[in-house]
VONU-459577 format. One record per residue: residue number from 0; y, z, x of N, C-alpha, C in turn. Coordinates in steps of 0.2 Angstrom, whole numbers, plus 5000, padded with zeros to 4 digits. Last residue first. Layout:
BEGIN
+-----+------+------+------+-------+-------+-------+------+------+------+
! num ! n_c2 ! n_c3 ! n_c1 ! ca_c2 ! ca_c3 ! ca_c1 ! c_c2 ! c_c3 ! c_c1 !
+-----+------+------+------+-------+-------+-------+------+------+------+
! NUM !    Y !    Z !    X !     Y !     Z !     X !    Y !    Z !    X !
...
+-----+------+------+------+-------+-------+-------+------+------+------+
This chain:
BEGIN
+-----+------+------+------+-------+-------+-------+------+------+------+
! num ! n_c2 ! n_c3 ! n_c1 ! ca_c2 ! ca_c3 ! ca_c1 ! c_c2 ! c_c3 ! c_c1 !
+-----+------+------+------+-------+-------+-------+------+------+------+
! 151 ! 5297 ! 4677 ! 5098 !  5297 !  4675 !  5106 ! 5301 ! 4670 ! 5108 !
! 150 ! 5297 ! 4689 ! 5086 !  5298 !  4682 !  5087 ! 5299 ! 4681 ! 5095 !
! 149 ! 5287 ! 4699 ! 5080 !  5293 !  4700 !  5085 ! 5294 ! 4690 ! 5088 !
! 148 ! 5283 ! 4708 ! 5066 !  5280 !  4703 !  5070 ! 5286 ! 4700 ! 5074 !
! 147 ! 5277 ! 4723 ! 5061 !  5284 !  4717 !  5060 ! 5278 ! 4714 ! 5069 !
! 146 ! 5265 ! 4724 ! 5049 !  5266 !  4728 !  5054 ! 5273 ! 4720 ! 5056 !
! 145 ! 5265 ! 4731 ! 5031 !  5262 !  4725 !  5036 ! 5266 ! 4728 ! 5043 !
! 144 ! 5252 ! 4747 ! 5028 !  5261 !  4743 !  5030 ! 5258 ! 4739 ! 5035 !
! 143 ! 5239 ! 4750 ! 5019 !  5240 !  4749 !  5024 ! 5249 ! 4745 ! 5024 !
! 142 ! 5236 ! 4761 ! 5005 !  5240 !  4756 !  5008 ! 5241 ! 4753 ! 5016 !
! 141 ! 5229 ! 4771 ! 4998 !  5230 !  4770 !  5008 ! 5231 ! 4763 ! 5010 !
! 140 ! 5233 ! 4781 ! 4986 !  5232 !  4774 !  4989 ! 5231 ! 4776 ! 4997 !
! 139 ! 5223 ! 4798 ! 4987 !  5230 !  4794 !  4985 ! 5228 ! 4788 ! 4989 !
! 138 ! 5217 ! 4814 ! 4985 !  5214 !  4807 !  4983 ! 5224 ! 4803 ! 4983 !
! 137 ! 5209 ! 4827 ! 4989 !  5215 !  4825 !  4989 ! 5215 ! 4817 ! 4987 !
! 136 ! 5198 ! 4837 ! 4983 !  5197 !  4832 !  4987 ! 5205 ! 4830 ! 4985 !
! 135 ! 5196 ! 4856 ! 4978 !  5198 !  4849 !  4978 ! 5199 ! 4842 ! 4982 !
! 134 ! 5190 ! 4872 ! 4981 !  5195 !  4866 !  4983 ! 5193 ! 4859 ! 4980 !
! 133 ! 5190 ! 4885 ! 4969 !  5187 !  4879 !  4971 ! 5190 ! 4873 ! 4976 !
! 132 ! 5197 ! 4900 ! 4976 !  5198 !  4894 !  4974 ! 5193 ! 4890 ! 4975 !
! 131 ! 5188 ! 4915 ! 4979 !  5191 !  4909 !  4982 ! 5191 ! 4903 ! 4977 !
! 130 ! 5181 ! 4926 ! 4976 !  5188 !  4925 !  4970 ! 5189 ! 4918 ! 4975 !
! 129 ! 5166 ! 4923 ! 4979 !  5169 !  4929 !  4978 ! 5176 ! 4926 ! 4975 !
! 128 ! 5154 ! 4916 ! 4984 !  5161 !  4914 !  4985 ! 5167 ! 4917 ! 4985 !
! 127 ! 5146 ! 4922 ! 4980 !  5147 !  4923 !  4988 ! 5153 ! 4920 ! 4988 !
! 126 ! 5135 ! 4929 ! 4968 !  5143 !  4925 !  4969 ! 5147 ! 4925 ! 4975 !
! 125 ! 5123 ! 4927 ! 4968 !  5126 !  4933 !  4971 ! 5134 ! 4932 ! 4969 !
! 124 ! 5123 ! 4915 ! 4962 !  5116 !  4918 !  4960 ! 5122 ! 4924 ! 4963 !
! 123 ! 5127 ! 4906 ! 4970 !  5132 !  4905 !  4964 ! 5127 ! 4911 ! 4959 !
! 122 ! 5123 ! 4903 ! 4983 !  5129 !  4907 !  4983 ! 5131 ! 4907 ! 4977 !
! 121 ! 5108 ! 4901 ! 4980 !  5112 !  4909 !  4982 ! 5119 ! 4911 ! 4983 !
! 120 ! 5111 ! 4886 ! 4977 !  5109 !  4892 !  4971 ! 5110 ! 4899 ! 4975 !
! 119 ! 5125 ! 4878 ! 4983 !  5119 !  4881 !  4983 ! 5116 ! 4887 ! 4980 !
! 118 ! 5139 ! 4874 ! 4980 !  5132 !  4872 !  4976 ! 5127 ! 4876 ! 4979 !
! 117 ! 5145 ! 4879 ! 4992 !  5146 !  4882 !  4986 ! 5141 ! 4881 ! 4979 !
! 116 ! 5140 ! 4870 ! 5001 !  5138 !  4876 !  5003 ! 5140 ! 4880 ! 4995 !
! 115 ! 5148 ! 4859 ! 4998 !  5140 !  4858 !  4996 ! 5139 ! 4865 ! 4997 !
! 114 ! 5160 ! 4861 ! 4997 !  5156 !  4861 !  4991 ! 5150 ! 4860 ! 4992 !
! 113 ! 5164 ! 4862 ! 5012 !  5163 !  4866 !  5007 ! 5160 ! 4868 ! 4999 !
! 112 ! 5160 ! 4847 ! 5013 !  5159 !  4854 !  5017 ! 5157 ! 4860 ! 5013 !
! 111 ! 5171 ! 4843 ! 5004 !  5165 !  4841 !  5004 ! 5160 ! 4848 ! 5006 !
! 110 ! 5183 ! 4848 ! 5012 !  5182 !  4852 !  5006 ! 5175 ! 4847 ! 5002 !
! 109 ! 5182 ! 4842 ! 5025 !  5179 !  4849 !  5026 ! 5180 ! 4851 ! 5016 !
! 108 ! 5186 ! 4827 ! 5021 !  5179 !  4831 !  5022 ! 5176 ! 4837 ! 5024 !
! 107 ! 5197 ! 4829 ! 5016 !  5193 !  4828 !  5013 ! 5184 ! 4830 ! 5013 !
! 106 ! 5203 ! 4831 ! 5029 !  5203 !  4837 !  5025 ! 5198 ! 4837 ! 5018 !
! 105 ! 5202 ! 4821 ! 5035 !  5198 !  4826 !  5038 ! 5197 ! 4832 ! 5032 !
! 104 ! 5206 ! 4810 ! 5027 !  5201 !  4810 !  5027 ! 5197 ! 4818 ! 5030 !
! 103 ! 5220 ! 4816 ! 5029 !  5217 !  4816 !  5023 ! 5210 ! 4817 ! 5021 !
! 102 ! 5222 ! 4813 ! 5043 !  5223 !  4819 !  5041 ! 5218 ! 4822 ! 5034 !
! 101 ! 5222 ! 4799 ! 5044 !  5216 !  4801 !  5045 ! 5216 ! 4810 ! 5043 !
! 100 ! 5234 ! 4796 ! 5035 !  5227 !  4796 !  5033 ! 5220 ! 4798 ! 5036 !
!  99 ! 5244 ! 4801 ! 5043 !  5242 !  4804 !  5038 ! 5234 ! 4802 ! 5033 !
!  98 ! 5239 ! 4792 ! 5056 !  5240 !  4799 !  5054 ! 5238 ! 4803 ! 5047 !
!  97 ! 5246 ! 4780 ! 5050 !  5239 !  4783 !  5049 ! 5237 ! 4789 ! 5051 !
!  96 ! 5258 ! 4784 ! 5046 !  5256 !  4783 !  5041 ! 5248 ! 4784 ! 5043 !
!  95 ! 5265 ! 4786 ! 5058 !  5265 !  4791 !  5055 ! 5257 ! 4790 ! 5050 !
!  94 ! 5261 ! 4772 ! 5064 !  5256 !  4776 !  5067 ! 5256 ! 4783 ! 5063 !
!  93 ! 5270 ! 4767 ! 5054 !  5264 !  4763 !  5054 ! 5259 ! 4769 ! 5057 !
!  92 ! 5282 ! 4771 ! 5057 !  5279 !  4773 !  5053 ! 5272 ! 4771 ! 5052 !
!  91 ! 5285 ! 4768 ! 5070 !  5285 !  4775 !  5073 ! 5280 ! 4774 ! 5064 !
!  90 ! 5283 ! 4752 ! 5073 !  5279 !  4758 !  5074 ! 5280 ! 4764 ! 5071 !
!  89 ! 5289 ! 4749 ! 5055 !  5292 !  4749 !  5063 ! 5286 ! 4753 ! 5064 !
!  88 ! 5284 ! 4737 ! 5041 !  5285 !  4744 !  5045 ! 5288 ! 4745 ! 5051 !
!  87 ! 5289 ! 4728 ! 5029 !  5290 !  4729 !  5036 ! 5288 ! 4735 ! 5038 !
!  86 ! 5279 ! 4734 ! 5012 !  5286 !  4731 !  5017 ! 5284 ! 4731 ! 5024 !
!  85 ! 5272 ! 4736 ! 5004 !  5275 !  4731 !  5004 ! 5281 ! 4731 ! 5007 !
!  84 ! 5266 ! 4750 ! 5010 !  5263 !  4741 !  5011 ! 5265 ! 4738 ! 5008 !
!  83 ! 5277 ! 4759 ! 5005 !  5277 !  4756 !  5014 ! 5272 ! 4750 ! 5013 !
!  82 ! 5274 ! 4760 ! 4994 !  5281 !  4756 !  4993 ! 5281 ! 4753 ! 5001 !
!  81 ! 5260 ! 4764 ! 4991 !  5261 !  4758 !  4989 ! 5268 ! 4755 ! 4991 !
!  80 ! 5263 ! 4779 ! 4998 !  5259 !  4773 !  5000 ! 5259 ! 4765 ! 4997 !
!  79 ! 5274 ! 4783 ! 4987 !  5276 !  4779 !  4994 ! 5270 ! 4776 ! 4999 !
!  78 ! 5263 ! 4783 ! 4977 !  5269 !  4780 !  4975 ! 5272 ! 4778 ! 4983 !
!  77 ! 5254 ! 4790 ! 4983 !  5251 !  4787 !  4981 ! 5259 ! 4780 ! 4981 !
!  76 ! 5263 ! 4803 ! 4984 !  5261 !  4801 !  4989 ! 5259 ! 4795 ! 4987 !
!  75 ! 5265 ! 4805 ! 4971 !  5270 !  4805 !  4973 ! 5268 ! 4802 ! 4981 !
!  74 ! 5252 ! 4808 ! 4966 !  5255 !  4804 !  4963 ! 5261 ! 4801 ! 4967 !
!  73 ! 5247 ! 4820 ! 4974 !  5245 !  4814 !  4975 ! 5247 ! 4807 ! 4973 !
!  72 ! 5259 ! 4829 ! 4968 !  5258 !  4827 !  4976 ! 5254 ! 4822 ! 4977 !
!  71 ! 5253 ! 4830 ! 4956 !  5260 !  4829 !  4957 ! 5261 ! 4826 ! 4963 !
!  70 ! 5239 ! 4835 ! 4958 !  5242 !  4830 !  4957 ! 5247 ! 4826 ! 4957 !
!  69 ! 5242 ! 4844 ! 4975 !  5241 !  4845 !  4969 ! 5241 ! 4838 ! 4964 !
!  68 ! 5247 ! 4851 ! 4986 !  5244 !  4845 !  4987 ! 5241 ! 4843 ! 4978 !
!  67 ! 5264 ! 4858 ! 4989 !  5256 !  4859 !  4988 ! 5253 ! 4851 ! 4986 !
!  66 ! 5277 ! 4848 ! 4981 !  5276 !  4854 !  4986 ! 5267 ! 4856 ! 4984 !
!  65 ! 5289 ! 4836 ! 4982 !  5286 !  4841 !  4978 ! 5279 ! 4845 ! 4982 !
!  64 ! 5298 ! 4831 ! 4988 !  5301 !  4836 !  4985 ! 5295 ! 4840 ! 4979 !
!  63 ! 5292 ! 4822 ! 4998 !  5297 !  4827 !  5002 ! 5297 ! 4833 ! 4995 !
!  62 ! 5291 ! 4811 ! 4989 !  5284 !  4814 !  4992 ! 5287 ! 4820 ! 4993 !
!  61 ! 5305 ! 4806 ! 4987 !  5301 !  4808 !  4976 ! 5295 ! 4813 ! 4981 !
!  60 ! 5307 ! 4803 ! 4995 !  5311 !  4808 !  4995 ! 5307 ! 4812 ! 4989 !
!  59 ! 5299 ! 4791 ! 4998 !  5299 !  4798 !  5004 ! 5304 ! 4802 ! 5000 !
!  58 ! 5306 ! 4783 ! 4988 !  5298 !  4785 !  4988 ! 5297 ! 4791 ! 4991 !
!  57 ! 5319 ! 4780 ! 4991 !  5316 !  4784 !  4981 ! 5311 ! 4786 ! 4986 !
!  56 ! 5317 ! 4773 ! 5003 !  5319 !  4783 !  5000 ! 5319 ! 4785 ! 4997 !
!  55 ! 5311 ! 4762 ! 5005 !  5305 !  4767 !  5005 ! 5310 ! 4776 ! 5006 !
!  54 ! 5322 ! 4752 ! 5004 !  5319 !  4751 !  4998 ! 5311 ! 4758 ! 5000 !
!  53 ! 5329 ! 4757 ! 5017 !  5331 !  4758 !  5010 ! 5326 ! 4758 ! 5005 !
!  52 ! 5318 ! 4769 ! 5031 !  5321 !  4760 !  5027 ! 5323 ! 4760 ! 5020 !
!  51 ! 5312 ! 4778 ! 5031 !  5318 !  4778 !  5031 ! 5323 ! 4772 ! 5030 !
!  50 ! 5298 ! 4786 ! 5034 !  5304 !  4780 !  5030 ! 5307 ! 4782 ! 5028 !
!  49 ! 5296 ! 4798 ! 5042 !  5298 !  4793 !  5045 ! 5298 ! 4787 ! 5040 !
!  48 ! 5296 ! 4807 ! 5032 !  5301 !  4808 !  5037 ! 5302 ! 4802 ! 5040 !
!  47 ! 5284 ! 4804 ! 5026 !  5288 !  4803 !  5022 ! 5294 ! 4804 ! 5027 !
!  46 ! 5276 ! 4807 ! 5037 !  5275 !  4802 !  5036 ! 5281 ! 4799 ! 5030 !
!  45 ! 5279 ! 4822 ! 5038 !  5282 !  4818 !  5044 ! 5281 ! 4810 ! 5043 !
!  44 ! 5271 ! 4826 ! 5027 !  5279 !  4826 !  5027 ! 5281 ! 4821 ! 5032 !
!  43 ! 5258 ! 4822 ! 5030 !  5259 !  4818 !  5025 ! 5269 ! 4819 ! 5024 !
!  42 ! 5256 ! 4831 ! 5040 !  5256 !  4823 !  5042 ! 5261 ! 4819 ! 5036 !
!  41 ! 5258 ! 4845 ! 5035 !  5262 !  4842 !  5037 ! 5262 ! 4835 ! 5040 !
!  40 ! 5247 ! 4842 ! 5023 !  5254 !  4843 !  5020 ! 5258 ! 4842 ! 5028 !
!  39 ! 5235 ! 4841 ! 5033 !  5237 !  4835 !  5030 ! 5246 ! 4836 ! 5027 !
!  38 ! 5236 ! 4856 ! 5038 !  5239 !  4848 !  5043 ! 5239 ! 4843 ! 5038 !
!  37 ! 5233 ! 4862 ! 5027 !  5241 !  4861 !  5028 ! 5240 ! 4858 ! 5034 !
!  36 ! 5222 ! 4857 ! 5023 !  5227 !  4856 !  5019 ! 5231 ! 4856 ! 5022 !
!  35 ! 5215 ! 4864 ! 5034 !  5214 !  4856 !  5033 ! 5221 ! 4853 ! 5029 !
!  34 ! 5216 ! 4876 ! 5034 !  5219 !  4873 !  5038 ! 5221 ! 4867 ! 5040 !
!  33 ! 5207 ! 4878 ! 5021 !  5216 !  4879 !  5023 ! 5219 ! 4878 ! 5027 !
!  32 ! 5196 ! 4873 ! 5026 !  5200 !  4870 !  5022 ! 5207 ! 4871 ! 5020 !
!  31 ! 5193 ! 4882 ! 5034 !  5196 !  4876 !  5040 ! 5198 ! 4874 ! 5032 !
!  30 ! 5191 ! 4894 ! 5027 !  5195 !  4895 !  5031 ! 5198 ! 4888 ! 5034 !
!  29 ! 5180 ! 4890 ! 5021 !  5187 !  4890 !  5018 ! 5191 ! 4891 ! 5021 !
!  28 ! 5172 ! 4889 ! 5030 !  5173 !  4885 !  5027 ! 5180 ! 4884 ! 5024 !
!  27 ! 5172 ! 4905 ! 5034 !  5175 !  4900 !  5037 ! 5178 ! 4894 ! 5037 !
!  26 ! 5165 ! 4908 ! 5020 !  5172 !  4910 !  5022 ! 5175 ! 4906 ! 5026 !
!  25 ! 5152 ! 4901 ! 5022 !  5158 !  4900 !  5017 ! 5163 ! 4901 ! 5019 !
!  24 ! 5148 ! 4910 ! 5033 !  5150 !  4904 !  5034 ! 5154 ! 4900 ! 5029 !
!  23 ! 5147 ! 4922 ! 5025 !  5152 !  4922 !  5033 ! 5155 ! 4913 ! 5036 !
!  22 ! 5138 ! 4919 ! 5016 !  5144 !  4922 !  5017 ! 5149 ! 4920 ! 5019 !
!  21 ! 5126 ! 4914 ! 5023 !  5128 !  4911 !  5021 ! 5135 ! 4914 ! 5016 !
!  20 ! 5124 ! 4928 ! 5031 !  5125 !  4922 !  5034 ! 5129 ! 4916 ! 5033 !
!  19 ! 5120 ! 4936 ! 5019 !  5125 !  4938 !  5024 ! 5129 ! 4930 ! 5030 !
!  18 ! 5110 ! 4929 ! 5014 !  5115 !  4930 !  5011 ! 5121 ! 4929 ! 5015 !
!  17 ! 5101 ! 4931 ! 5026 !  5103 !  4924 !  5027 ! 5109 ! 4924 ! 5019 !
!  16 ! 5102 ! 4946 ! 5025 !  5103 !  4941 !  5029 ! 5105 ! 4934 ! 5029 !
!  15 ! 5092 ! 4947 ! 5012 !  5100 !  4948 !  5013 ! 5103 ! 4947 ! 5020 !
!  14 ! 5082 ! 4940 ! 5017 !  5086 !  4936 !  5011 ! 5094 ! 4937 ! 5013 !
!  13 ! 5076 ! 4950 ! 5026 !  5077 !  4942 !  5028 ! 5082 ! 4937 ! 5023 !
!  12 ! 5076 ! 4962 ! 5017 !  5081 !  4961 !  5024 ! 5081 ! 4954 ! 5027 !
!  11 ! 5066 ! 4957 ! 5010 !  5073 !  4959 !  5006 ! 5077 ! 4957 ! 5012 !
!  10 ! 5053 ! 4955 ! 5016 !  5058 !  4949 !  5012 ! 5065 ! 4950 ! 5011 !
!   9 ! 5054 ! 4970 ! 5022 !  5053 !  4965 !  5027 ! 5058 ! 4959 ! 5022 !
!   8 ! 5049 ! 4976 ! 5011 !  5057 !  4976 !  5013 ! 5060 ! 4971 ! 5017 !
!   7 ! 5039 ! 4968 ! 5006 !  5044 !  4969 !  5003 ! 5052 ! 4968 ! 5005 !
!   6 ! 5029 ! 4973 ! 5020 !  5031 !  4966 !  5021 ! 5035 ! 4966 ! 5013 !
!   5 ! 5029 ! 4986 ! 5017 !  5031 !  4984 !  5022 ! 5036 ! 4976 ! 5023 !
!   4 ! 5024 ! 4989 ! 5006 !  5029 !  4991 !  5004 ! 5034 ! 4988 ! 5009 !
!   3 ! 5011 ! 4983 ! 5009 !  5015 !  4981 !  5003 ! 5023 ! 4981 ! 5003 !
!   2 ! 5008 ! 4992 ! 5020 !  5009 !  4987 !  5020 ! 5012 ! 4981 ! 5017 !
!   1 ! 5005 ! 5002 ! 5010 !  5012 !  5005 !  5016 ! 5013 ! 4996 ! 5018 !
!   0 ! 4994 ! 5000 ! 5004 !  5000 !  5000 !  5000 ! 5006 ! 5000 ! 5004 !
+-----+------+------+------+-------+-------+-------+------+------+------+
């Protein structure tokens, strides 16, 4: 029966372990997905700081004024993605602009990251998530800008 009771505790202490584990890792998860968002939010400002050209200031100032990543923010981001690929770019926005998308993509995919550890039946069984916000995928055009071509 000693041996019953043994190999028991034995299963409990390996469970609440790999509980513990998967815990700790969530957290961190969470941890790079806030880090994630706010490189994206500041790619995506520096990206509206450099249009500067007339017909892309509605668009960078409508990105500039609204705040957190939210749909409002992908609207308004999506809008100055669409107004810089109809126009001329200079380097300095071209490289802003990818920037801002590989930014996106990273932050896309640590909030992937993170939802797949959040589906997993022990963290929604214990609730290991504990009070953390779902996060969200950030979604907006990725317009590429034509690039100016220099006459010889």
């Amino acid at each position: 029966m000693d041996v019953v009771w043994a190999l028991v505790a034995f299963a409990l202490a390996v469970h609440a372990g790999y509980a513990l584990w998967i815990a700790r890792r969530l957290d961190r998860l969470h941890q790079r997905v806030d880090a994630a968002a706010a490189a994206l939010d500041e790619q995506l400002r520096a990206r509206a700081h450099a249009a500067t050209a007339p017909p892309l200031a509605a668009a960078a100032g409508g990105a500039l004024a609204v705040e957190g990543l939210g749909r409002d923010r992908e609207q308004a981001e999506s809008a100055l993605s669409r107004a810089i690929g109809g126009t001329d770019a200079d380097e300095t926005l071209v490289a802003a602009n990818a920037r801002a998308n590989y930014a996106r993509a990273f932050y896309n995919d640590t909030v992937r990251d993170a939802l797949v550890v959040r589906r997993r039946r022990i963290v929604r069984a214990f609730r290991l998530a504990g009070s953390a916000r779902l996060p969200s995928f950030f979604e907006m055009d990725e317009a590429a800008p034509a690039r100016r071509t220099i006459d010889v």
